[in-house]
C-alpha positions in Angstrom: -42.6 -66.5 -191.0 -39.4 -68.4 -190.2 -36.6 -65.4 -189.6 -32.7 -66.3 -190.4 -29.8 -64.2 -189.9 -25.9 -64.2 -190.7 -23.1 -62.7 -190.7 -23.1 -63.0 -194.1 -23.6 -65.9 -196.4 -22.8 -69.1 -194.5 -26.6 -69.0 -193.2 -28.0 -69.3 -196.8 -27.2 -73.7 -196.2 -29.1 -73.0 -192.9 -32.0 -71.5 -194.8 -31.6 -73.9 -197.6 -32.0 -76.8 -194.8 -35.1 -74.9 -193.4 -36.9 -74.8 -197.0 -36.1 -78.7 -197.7 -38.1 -79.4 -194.4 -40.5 -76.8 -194.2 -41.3 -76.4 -197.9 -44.9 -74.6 -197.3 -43.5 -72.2 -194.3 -42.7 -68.4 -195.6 -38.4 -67.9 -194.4 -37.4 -64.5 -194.4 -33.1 -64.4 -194.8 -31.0 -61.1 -193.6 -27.1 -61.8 -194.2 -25.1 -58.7 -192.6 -23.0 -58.8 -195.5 -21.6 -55.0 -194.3 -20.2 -56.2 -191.6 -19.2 -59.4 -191.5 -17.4 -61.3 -190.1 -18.4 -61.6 -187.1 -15.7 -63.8 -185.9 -13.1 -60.9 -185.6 -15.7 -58.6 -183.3 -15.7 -58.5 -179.8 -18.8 -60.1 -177.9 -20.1 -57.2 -177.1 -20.5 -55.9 -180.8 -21.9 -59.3 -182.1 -24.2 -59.0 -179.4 -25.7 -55.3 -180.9 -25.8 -56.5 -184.4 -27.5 -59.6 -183.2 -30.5 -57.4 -181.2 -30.6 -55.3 -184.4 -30.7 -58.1 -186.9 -33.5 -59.8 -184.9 -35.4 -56.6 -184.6 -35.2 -56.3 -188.7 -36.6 -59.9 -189.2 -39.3 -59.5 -186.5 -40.8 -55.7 -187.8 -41.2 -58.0 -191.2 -43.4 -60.6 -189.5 -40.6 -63.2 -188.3 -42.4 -65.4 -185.4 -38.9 -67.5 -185.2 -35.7 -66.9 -185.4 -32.8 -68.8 -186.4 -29.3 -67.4 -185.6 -27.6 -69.0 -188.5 -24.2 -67.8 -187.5 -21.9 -69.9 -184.6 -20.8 -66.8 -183.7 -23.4 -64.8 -182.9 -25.5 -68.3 -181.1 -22.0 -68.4 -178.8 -22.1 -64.6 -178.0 -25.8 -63.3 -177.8 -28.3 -66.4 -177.8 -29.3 -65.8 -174.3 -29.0 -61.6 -174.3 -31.4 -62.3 -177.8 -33.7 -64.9 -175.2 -34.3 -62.5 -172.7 -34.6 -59.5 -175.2 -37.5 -61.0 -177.0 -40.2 -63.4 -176.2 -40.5 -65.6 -179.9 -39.2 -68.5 -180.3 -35.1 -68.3 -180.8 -32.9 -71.3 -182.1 -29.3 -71.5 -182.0 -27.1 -73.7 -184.1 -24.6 -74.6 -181.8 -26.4 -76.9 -179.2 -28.5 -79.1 -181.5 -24.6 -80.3 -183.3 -23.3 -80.9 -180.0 -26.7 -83.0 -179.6 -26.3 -84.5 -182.3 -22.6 -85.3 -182.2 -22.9 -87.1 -178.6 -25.9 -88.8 -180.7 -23.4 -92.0 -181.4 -22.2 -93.3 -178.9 -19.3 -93.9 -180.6 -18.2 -90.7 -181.1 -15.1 -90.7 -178.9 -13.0 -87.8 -179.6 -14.9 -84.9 -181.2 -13.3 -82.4 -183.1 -14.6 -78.6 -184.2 -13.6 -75.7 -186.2 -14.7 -72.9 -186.8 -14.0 -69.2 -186.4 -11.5 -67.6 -184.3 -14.1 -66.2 -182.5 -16.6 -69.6 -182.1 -13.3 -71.1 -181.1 -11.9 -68.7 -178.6 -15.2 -68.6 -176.6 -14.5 -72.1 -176.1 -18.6 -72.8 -176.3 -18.5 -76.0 -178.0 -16.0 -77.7 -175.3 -18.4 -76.3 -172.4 -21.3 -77.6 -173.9 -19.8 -81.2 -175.1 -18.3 -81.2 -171.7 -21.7 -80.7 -169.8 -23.5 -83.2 -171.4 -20.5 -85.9 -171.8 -17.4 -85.5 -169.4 -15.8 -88.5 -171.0 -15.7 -87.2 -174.4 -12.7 -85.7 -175.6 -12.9 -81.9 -177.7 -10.1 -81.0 -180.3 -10.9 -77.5 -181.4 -9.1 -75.8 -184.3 -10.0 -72.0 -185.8 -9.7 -71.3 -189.3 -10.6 -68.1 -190.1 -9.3 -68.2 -194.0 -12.2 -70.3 -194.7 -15.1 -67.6 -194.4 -13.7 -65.4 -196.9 -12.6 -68.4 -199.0 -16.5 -69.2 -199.5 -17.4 -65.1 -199.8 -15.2 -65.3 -202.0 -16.2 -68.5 -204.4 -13.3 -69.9 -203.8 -15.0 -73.7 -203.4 -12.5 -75.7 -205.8 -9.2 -73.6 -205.7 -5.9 -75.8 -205.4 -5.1 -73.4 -202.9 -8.8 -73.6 -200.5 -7.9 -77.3 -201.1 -4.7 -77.1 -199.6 -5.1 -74.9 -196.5 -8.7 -77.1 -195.4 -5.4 -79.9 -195.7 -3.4 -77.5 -193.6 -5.9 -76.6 -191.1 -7.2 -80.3 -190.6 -4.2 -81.9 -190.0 -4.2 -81.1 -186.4 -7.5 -83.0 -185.9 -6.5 -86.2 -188.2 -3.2 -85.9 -186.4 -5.0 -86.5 -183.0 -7.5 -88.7 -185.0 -11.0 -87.4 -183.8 -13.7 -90.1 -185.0 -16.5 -87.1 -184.9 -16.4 -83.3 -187.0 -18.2 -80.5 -186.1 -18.5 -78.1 -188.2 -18.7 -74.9 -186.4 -19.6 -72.3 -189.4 -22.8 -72.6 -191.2 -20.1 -71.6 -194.3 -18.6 -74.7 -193.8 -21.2 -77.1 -195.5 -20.4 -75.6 -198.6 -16.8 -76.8 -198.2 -18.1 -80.1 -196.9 -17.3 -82.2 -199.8 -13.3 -80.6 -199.6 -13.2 -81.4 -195.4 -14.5 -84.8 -196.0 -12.0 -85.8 -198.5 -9.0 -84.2 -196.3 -10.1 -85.9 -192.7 -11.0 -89.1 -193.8 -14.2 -90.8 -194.9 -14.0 -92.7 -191.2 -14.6 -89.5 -189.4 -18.2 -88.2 -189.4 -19.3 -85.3 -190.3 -21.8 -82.8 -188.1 -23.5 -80.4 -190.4 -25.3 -77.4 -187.7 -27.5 -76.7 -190.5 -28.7 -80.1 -190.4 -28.8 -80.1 -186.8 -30.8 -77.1 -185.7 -33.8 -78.0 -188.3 -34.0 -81.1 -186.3 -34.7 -79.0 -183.3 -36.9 -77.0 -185.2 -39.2 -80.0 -186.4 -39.1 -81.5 -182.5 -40.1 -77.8 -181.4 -43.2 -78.0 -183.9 -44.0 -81.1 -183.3 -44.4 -80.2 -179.7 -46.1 -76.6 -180.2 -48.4 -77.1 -183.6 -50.1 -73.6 -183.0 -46.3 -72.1 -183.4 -46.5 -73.6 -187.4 -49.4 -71.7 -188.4 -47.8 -68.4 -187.8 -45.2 -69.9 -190.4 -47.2 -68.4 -193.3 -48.0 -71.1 -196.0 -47.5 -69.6 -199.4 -43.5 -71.2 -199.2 -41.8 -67.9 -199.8 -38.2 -66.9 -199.2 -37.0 -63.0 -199.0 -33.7 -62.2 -198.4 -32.5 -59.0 -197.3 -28.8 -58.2 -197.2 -26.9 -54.8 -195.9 -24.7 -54.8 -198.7 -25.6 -56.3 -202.2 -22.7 -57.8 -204.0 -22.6 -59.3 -207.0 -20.4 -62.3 -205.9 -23.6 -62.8 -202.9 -25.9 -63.4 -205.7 -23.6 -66.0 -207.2 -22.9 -68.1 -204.2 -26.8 -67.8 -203.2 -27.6 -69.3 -206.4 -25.2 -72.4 -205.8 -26.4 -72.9 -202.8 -30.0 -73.2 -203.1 -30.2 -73.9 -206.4 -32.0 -70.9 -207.5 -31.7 -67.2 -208.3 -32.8 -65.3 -205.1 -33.8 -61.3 -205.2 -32.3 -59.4 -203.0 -33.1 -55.9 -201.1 -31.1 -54.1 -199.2 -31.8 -53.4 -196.2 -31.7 -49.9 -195.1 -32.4 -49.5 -191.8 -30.1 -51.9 -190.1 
């Protein structure tokens, strides 16, 4: 069973990426909808949800887990490594990988969190691999809530995505991470406001590429997957406005327990 966790919805378009390319694998979904967002808590905190939330997905059968959540790959990816011995996959590294992909890309921007943004992670990482490359990094913390929230075609999400993007356009960055698995579901509002010249990295996207490279190289690692194609999602607070943003985003009701014991 493939094992996703969030901080609270955002890592539903991660788990809808991880269906689309592993149809027949089982995907078991927690979204710590009790305590998000992670982007305002200190490292230390994210790093204790993080242990706890992998616990959760692995005393259900999770062989893999997916931090679906920028914040939580930035703080506790490696404390998470070295805590447990399954596979773990971050979502911030494959959309660096991916951005430095085309060579073209130039002048990279990202946003994301205040948190994501403040740990500086994407810079260091863009940095190691390509020196040369410039990193424009902007926070927008409105934009979490704004997709909690259902807010996806509001004048006023509309204008402060304009707001919070004109930084980046301003120093005309050719490349767009987007450093929230929230995001994608604004992707369609971003794109319109910085440009259809600048391309757009979706870390969803991104870390099922690793995923199917990882596979590829470990076969006996899929059979532990389950095959029956199930998804579960667990949450730690059940909202009604969870279950209507699920449903747009995977394009399908999803049942949803709460989870008690994290």
């Amino acid at each position: 069973m493939i094992g996703i966790f969030d901080s609270g919805i955002g890592g539903l378009t991660v788990a809808s990426a991880v269906i689309r390319e592993f149809p027949d694998c089982d995907v078991l979904y927690f979204g710590d909808t009790a305590r998000t967002p992670y982007g305002t808590k200190s490292a230390e905190t994210i790093e204790r949800y993080s242990i706890e939330n992998t616990r959760f997905l692995m005393d259900r059968g999770a062989s893999i887990i997916v931090i679906a959540c920028n914040t939580a790959s930035s703080a506790a990816t490696e404390r998470l490594r070295a805590e447990f011995s399954v596979p773990i996959f971050e979502v911030i590294t494959p959309a660096v990988k991916m951005a430095l992909a085309d060579p073209k890309s130039k002048r990279i921007g990202v946003i994301g969190t205040r948190g994501t943004i403040g740990s500086g992670i994407y810079e260091k990482k863009i940095k190691a691999l390509a020196p040369d490359k410039s990193v424009v990094s902007e926070p927008c913390p409105l934009l979490v809530p704004l997709v909690e929230e259902g807010w996806l075609e509001k004048p006023e999400t509309r204008m402060i995505v304009k707001d919070y993007l004109h930084p980046l356009k301003t120093r005309q960055v050719d490349t767009l991470i987007l450093g929230c698995t929230h995001y994608p579901v604004l992707k369609g509002i971003i794109s319109r406001k910085i440009g259809k010249r600048v391309r757009i990295i979706d870390s969803s996207l991104a870390v099922v590429e690793a995923m199917k490279e990882y596979m590829e190289e470990h076969p006996e690692v899929k059979k532990e997957l389950g095959n029956q194609g199930r998804l579960s999602a667990y949450v730690s607070d059940i909202t009604p406005q969870f279950s209507k943003i699920a449903k747009m985003i995977l394009n399908r009701s999803v049942p949803l327990s709460k989870a008690s014991s994290v």
